[in-house]
N, C-alpha and C positions, 0 to 999 in steps of 0.2 A: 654507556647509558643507552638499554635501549630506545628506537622514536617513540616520539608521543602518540597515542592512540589517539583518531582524529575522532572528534564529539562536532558535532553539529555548533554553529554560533549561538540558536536561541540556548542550547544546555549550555555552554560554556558561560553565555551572559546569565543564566540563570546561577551559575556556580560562584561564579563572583560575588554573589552577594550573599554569601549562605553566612550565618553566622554559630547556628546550630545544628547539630544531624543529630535527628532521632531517629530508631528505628525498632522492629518487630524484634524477635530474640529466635525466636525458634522457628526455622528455614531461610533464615537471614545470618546470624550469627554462628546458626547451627546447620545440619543439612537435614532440622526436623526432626531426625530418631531422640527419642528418652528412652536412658538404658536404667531399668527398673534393676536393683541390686539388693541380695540379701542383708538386711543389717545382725549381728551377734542376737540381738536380742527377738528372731523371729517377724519383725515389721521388716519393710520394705522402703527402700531411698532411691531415687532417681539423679540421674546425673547426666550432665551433657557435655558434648564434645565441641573446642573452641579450636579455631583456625586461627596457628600463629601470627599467620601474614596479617588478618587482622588486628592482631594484638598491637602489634609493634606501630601500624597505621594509626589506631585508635593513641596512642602516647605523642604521636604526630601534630594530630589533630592536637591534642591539649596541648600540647608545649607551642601551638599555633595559635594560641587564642578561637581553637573554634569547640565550644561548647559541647555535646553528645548525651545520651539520653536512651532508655529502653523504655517502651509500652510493651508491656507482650499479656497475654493471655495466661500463661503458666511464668511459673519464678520457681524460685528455690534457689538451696545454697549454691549452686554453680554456680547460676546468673547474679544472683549477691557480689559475686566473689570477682567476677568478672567485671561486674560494674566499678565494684571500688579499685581494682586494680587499673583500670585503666582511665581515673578518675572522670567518671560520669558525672555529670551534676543534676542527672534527672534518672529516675526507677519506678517503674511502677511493675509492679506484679500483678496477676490476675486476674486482669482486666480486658476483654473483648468488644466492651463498648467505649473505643478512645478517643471518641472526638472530646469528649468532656473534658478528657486529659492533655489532649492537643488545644483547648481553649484554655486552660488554667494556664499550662504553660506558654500559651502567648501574655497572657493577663501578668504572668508573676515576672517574666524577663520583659518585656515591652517590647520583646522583637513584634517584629511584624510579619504575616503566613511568608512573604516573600525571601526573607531572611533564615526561612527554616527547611530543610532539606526533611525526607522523608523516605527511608527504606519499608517493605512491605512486601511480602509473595503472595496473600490470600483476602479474600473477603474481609473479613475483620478491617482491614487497612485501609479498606477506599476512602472512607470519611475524610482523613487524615491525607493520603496519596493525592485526592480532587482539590487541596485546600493549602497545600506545601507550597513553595518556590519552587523546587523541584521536588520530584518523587525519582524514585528509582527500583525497580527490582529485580534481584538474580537469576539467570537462565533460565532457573527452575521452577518458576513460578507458576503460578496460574495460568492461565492463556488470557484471562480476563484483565487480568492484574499486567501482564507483559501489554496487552494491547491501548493502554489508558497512558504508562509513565512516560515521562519526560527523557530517561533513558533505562536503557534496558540493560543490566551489567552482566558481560561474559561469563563474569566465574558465578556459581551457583555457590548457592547459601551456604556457608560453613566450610565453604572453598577460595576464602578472600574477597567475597563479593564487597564486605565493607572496605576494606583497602582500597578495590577498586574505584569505591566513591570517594576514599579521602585522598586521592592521588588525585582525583578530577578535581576535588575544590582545592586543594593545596597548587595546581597547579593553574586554574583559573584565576586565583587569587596573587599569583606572582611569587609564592611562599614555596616552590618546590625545590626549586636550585639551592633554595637553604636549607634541607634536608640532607639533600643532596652532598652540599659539602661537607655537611658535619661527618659524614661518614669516608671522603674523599682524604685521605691522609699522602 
């Protein structure tokens, strides 16, 4: 195993108490491109590209008791597909203005902002980023958006950057080692 990547105390005690991670879909989940594709019948489909390493993180997270969730701006079938596959209990598509949506979701689970984590690379996401427990965003973000979060994640969007953060909280939370062995045979 490699060492642990060393996080500051105030993110680590922020991490500890995360109960839910939401976050952006596209430059967070994705690395941003949508790949516009011919369909048979002359319209047009779009589709995006997901990073395994996330994949497998995000099943982590739920078999950990910690909750997950997408706001983004655009949807469609990928991110559909994505969500249920990696059993989200939050989606919203289409939406740019997400505080309303970061309020409802504190209102319908009773967390509290301190219990909820937040990924984000661009404007759209301050609302949200200024108001989380923690925030976080991937290398590649904004300059605006790196300069505000509570950590700043290595790998860029759609290159593991969500892993990244559920290895912080799984591993703030004392729940990593039992990842860990499930895979140690």
């Amino acid at each position: 195993m490699k060492p642990p990547t060393p996080h500051s105390e105030d993110v680590l005690a922020r991490a500890s108490k995360i109960k839910l991670l939401l976050m952006d879909c596209d430059g967070v989940l994705t690395d941003g491109r949508i790949y516009f594709l011919p369909n048979p019948d002359g319209t047009v489909g779009e589709t995006k590209c997901f990073d395994t390493h996330d994949g497998i993180a995000l099943q982590w997270a739920y078999r950990n008791g910690i909750d997950t969730g997408i706001i983004s701006g655009r949807g469609g079938i990928a991110v559909q597909e994505r969500a249920r596959s990696a059993h989200m209990r939050f989606l919203f598509e289409g939406n740019t203005e997400k505080l309303p949506l970061f309020n409802q979701i504190v209102t319908e689970t009773g967390y509290a902002p301190e219990e909820i984590a937040y990924v984000g690379d661009d404007v759209t996401d301050l609302p949200i980023l200024k108001r989380a427990g923690l925030s976080a965003a991937p290398s590649n973000s904004r300059q605006e958006i790196l300069d505000l979060v509570h950590y700043r994640i290595p790998a860029a969007g759609g290159s593991g950057a969500v892993r990244e953060v559920i290895e912080l909280l799984l591993k703030a939370q004392g729940k990593w080692d039992g990842v860990w062995s499930h895979y140690d045979v």
